[in-house]
TILOGU-190000 format. One record per residue (C-alpha): residue in three letters; x, y, z. Coordinates in steps of 0.25 Angstrom, whole numbers, padded with zeros to 4 digits, always signed. Example, Ala and Ser with C-alpha at 12.3 -4.5 7.8 and 13.67 -1.06 7.14 Angstrom:
2
ALA+0049-0018+0031 SER+0055-0004+0029 
end
This chain:
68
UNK-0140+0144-0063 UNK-0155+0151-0059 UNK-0161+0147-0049 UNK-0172+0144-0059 UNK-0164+0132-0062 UNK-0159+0129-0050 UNK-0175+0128-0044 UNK-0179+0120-0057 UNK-0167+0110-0054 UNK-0169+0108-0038 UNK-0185+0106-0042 UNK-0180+0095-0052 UNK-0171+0089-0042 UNK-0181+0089-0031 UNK-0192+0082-0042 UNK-0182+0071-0048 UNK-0179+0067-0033 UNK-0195+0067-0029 UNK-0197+0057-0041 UNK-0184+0048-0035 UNK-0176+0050-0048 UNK-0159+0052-0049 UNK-0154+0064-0055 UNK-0149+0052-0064 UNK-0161+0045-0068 UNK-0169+0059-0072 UNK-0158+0063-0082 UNK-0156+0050-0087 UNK-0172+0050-0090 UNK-0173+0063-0095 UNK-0159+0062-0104 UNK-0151+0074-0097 UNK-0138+0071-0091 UNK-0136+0068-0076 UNK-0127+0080-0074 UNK-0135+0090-0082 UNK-0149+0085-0070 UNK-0140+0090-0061 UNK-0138+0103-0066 UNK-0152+0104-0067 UNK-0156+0100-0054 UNK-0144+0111-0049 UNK-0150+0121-0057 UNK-0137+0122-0064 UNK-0145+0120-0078 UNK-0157+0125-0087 UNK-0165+0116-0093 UNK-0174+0117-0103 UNK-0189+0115-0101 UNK-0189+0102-0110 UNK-0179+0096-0101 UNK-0188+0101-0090 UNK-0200+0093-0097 UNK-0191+0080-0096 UNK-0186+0080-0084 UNK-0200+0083-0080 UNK-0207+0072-0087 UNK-0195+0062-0083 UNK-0199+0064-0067 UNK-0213+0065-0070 UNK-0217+0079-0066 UNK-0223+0094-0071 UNK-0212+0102-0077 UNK-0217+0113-0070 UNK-0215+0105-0056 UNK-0200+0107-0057 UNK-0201+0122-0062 UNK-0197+0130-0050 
end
């Protein structure tokens, strides 16, 4: 995958982690599957910048905090 994605998944990682929540509780909230947060927060998968928005407004902060 780029490392576009991989620095976007790292930054969303670190966040989630800052705002004390499980890889768990943010896909439950935002409605994504447990497996696929991982692949994001590896950098293995795109997302779309919809998805970006709610996972963003799920752990209250600026989409343009967890662009790299």
């Amino acid at each position: 995958m780029s490392s576009l994605a991989q620095i976007l998944g790292k930054n969303i990682r670190e966040t989630r982690k800052a705002k004390g929540f499980s890889q768990e509780s943010l896909a439950l909230q935002a409605k994504i599957d447990r497996s696929y947060m991982g692949r994001i927060e590896r950098g293995e998968a795109n997302i779309t910048v919809e998805l970006l928005y709610k996972l963003s407004e799920v752990i209250k902060v600026n989409p343009r905090d967890l662009l790299p």
